[in-house]
BAMIMAR-738085 format. One record per atom (N, C-alpha, C, CB): residue number from 0; x, y, z. Coordinates in nm, 3 decimals. Each point is the difference from the previous one (the first is absolute). Glycine has a CB too. Example, Ala and Ser with C-alpha at 12.3 -4.5 7.8 and 13.67 -1.06 7.14 Angstrom:
REM BAMIMAR-738085
atom num=0&east=1.319&north=-0.569&up=0.780
atom num=0&east=-0.089&north=0.119&up=0.000
atom num=0&east=0.090&north=0.120&up=0.000
atom num=0&east=-0.189&north=-0.117&up=0.125
atom num=1&east=0.154&north=0.222&up=-0.197
atom num=1&east=0.082&north=0.119&up=0.006
atom num=1&east=-0.077&north=0.109&up=0.073
atom num=1&east=0.118&north=-0.063&up=-0.215
END
This chain:
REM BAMIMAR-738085
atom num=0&east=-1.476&north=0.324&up=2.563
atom num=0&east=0.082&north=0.104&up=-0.060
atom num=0&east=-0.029&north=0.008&up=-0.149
atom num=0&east=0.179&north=-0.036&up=0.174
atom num=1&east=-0.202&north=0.162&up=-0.236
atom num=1&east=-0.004&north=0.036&up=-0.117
atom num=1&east=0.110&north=-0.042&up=-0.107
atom num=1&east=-0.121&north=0.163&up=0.120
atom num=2&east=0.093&north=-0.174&up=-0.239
atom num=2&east=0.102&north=-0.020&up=-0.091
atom num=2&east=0.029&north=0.174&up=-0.031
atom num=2&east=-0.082&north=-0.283&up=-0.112
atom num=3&east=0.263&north=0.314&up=0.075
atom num=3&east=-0.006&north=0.097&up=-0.071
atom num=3&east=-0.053&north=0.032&up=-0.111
atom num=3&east=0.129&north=-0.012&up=0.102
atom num=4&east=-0.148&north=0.132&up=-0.145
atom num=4&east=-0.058&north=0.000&up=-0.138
atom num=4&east=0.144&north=0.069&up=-0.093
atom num=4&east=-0.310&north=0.042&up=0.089
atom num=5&east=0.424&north=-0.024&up=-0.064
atom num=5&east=0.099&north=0.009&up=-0.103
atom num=5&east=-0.006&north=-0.087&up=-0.089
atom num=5&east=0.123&north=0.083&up=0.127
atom num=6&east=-0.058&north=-0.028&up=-0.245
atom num=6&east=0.004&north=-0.059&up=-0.157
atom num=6&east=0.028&north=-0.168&up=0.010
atom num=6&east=0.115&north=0.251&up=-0.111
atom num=7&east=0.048&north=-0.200&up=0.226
atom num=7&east=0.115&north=-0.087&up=0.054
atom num=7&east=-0.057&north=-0.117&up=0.044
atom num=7&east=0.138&north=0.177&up=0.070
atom num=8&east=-0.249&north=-0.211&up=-0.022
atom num=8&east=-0.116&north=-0.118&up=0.050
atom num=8&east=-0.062&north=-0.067&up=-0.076
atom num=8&east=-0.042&north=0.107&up=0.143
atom num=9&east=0.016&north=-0.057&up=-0.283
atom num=9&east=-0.156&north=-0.003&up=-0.083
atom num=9&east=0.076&north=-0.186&up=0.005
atom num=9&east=-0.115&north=0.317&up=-0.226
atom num=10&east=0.008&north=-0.404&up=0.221
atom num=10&east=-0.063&north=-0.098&up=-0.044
atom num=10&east=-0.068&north=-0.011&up=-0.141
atom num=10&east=-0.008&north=-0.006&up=0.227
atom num=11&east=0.045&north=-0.114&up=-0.333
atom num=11&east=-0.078&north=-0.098&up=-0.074
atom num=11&east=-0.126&north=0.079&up=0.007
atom num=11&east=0.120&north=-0.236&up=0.054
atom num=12&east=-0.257&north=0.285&up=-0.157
atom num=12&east=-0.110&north=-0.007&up=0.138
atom num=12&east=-0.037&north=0.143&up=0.021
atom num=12&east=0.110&north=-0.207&up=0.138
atom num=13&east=-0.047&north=0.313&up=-0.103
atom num=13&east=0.009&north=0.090&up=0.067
atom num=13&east=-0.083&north=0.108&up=-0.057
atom num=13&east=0.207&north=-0.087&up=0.077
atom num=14&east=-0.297&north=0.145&up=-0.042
atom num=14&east=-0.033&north=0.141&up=-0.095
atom num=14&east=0.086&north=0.113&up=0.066
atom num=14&east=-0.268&north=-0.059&up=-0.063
atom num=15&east=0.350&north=0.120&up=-0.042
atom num=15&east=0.091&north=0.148&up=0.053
atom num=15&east=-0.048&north=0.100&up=-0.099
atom num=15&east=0.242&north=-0.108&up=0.089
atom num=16&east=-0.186&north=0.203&up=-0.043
atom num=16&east=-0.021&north=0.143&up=-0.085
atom num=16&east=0.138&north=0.073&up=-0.023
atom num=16&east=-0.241&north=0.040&up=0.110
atom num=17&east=0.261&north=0.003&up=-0.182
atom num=17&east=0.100&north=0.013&up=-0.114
atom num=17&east=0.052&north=0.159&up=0.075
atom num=17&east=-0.136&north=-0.159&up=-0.269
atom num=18&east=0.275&north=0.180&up=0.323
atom num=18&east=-0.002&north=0.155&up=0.024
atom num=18&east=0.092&north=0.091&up=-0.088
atom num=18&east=-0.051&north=-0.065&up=0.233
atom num=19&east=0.104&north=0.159&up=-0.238
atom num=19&east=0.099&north=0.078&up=-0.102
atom num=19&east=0.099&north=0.004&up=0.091
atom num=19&east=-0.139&north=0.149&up=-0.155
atom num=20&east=0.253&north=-0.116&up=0.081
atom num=20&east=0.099&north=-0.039&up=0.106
atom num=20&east=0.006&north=0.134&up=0.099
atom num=20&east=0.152&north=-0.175&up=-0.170
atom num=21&east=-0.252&north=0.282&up=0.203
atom num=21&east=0.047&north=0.061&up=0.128
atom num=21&east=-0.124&north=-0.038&up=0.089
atom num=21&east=0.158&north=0.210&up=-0.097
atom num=22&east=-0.231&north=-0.353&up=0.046
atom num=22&east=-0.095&north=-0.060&up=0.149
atom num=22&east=-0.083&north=0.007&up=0.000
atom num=22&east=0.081&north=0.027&up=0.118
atom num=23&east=-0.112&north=0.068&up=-0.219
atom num=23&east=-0.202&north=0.005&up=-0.035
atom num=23&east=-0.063&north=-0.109&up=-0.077
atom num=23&east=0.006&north=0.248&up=-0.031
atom num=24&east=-0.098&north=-0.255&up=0.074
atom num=24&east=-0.121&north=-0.107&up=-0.053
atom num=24&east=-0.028&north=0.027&up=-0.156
atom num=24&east=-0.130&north=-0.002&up=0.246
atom num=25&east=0.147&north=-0.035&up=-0.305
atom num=25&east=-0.029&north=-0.021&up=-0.173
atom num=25&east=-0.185&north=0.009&up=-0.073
atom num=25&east=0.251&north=-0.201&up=0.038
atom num=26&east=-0.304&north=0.107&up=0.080
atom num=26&east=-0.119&north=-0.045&up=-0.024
atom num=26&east=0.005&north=-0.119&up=-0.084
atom num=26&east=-0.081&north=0.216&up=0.031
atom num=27&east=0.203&north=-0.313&up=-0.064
atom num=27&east=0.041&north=-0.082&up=-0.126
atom num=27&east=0.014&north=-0.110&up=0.139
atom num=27&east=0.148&north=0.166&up=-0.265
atom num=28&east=-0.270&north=-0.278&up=0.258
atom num=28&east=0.016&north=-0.084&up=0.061
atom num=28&east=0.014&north=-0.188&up=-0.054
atom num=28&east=-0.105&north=0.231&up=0.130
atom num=29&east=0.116&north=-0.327&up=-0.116
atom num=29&east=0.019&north=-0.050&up=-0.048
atom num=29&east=0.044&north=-0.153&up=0.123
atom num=29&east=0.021&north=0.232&up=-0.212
atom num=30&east=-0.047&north=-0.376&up=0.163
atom num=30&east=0.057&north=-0.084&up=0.075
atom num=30&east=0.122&north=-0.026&up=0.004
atom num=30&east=-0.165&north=-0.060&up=-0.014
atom num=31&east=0.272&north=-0.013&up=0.066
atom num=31&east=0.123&north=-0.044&up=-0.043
atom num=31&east=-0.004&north=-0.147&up=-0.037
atom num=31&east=0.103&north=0.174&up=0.139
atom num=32&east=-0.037&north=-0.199&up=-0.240
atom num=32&east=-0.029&north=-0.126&up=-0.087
atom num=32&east=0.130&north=-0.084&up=0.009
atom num=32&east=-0.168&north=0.123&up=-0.173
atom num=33&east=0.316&north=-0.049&up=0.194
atom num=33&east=0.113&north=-0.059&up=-0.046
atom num=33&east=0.076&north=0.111&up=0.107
atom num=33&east=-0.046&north=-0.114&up=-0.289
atom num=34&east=0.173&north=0.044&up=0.373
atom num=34&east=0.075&north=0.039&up=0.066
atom num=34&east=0.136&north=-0.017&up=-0.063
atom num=34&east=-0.159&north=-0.031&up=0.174
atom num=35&east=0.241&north=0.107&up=-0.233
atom num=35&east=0.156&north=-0.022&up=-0.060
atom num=35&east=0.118&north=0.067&up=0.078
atom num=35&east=-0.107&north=-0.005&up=-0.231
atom num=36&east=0.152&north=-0.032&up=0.260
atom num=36&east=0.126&north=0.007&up=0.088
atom num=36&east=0.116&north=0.037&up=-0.036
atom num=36&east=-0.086&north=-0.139&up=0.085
atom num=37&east=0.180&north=0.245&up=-0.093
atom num=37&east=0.123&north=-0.020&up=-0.125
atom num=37&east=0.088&north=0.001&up=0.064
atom num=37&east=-0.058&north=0.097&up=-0.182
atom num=38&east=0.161&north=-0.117&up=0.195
atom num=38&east=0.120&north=-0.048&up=0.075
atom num=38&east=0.115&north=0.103&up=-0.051
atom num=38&east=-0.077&north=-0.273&up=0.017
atom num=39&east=0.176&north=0.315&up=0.084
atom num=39&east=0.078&north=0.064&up=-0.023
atom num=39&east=0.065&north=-0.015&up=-0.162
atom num=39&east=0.007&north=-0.005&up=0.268
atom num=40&east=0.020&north=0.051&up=-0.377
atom num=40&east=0.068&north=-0.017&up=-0.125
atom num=40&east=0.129&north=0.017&up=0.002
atom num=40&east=-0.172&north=0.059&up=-0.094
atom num=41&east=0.279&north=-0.130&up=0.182
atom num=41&east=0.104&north=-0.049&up=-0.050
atom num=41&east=0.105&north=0.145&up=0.081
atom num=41&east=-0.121&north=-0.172&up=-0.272
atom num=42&east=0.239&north=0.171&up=0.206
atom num=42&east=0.114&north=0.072&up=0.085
atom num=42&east=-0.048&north=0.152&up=-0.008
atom num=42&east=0.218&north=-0.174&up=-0.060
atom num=43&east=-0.293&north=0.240&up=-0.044
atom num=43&east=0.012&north=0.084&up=0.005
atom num=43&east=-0.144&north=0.102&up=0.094
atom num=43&east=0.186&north=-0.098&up=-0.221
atom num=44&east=-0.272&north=-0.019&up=0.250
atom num=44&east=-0.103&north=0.042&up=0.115
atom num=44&east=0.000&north=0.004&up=0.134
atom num=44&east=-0.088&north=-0.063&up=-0.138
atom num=45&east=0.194&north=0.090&up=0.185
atom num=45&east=0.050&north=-0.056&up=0.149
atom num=45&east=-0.063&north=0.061&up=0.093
atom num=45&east=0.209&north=-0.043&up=-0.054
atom num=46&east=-0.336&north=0.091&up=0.035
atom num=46&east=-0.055&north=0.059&up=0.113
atom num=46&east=-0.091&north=-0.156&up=0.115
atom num=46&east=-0.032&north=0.296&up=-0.194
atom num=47&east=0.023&north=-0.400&up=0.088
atom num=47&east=-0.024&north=-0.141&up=0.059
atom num=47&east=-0.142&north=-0.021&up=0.037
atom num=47&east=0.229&north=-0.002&up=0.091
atom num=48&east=-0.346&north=0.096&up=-0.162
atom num=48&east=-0.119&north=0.034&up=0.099
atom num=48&east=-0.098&north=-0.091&up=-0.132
atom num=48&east=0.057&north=0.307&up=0.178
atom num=49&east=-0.128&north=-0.404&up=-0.166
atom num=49&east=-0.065&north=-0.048&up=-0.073
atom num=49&east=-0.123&north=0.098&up=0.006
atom num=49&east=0.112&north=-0.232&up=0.022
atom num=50&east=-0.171&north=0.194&up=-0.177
atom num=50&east=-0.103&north=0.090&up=-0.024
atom num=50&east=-0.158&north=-0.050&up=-0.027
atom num=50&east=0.206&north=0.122&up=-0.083
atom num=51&east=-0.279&north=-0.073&up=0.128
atom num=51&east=-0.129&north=-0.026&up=0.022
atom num=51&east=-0.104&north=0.037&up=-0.067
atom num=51&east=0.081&north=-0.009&up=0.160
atom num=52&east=-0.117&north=-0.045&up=-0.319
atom num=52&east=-0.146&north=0.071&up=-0.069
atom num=52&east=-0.099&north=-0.118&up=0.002
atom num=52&east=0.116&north=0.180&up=-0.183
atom num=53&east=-0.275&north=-0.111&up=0.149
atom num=53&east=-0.097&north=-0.060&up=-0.018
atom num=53&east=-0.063&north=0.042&up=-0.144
atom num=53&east=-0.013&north=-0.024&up=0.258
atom num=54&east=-0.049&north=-0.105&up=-0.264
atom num=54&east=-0.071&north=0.021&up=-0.118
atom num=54&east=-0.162&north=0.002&up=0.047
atom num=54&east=0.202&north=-0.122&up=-0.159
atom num=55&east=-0.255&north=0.201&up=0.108
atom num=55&east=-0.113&north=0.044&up=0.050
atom num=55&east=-0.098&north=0.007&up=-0.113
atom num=55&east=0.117&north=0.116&up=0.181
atom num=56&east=-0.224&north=-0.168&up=-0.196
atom num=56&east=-0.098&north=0.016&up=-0.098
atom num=56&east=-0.055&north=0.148&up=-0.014
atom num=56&east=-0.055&north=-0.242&up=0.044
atom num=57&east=0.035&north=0.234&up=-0.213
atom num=57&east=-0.036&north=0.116&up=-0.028
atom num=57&east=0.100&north=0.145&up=0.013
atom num=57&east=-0.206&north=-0.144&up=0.062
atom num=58&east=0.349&north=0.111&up=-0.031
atom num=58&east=0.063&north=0.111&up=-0.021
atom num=58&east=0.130&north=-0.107&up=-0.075
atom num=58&east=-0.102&north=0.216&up=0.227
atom num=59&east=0.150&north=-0.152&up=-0.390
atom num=59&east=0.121&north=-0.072&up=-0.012
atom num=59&east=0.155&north=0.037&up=0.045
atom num=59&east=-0.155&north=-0.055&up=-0.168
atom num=60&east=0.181&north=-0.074&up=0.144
atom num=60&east=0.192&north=0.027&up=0.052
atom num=60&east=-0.025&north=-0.066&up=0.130
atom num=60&east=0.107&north=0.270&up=-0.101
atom num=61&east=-0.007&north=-0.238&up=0.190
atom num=61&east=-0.023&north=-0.047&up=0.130
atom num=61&east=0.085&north=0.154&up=0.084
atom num=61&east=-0.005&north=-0.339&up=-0.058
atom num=62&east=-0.063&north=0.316&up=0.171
atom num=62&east=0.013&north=0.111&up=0.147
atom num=62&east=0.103&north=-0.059&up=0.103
atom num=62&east=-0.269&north=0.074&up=-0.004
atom num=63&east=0.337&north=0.052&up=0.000
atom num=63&east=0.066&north=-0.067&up=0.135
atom num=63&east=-0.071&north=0.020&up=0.138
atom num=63&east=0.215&north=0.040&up=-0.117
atom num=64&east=-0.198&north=-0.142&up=0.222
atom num=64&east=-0.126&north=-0.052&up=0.097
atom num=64&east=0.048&north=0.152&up=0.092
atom num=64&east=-0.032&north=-0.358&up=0.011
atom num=65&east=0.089&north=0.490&up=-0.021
atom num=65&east=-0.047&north=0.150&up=0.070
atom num=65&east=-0.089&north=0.042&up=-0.034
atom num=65&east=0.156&north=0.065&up=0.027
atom num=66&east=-0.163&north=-0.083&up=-0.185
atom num=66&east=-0.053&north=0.079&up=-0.045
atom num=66&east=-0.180&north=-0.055&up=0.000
atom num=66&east=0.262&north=0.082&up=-0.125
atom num=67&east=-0.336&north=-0.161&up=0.216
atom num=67&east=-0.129&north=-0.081&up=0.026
atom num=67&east=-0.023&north=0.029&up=0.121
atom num=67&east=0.022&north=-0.177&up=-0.139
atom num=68&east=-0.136&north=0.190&up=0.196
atom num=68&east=-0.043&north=-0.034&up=0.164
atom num=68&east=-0.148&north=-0.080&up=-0.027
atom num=68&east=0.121&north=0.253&up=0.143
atom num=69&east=-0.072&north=-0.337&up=-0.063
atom num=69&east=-0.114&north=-0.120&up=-0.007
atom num=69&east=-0.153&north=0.081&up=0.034
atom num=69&east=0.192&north=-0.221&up=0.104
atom num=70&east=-0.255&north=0.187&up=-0.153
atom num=70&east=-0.152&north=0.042&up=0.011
atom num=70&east=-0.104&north=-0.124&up=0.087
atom num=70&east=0.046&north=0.143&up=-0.262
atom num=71&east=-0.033&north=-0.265&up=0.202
atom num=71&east=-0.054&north=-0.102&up=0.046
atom num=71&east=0.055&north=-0.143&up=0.000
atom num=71&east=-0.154&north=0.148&up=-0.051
atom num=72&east=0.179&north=-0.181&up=0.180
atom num=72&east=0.093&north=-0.128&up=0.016
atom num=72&east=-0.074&north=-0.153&up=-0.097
atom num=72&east=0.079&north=0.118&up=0.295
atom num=73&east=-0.026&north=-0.212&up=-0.312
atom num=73&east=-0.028&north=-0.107&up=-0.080
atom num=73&east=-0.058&north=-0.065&up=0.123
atom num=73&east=0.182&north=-0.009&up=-0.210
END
């Protein structure tokens, strides 16, 4: 069985490609270097949904893992 290629998957490792947020391909590709996790912020975030960015070489800031589809597994 295949691995998915959603953002939501990427691996340490990973080559993805960068999309805009209505799903298109960027052409802005890059590995993922750093996985950060953020945790709900306290009483006034109660939606409870932890959040998911990557840091990806060669693009700064960090992505949240929708906004990637894996290109090539680690």
């Amino acid at each position: 069985m295949s691995r998915n290629n959603h953002g939501s998957h990427a691996r340490i490792g990973d080559l993805v490609e960068v999309l805009n947020p209505q799903g298109q391909p960027t052409g802005i590709t890059g590995l993922v270097s750093q996985i950060v996790n953020r945790k709900p912020l306290g009483d006034f975030d109660d939606h409870g949904i932890h959040m998911r960015f990557l840091v990806v070489t060669g693009v700064q800031g960090r992505i949240k893992d929708s906004y990637v589809v894996i290109r090539s597994f680690r």
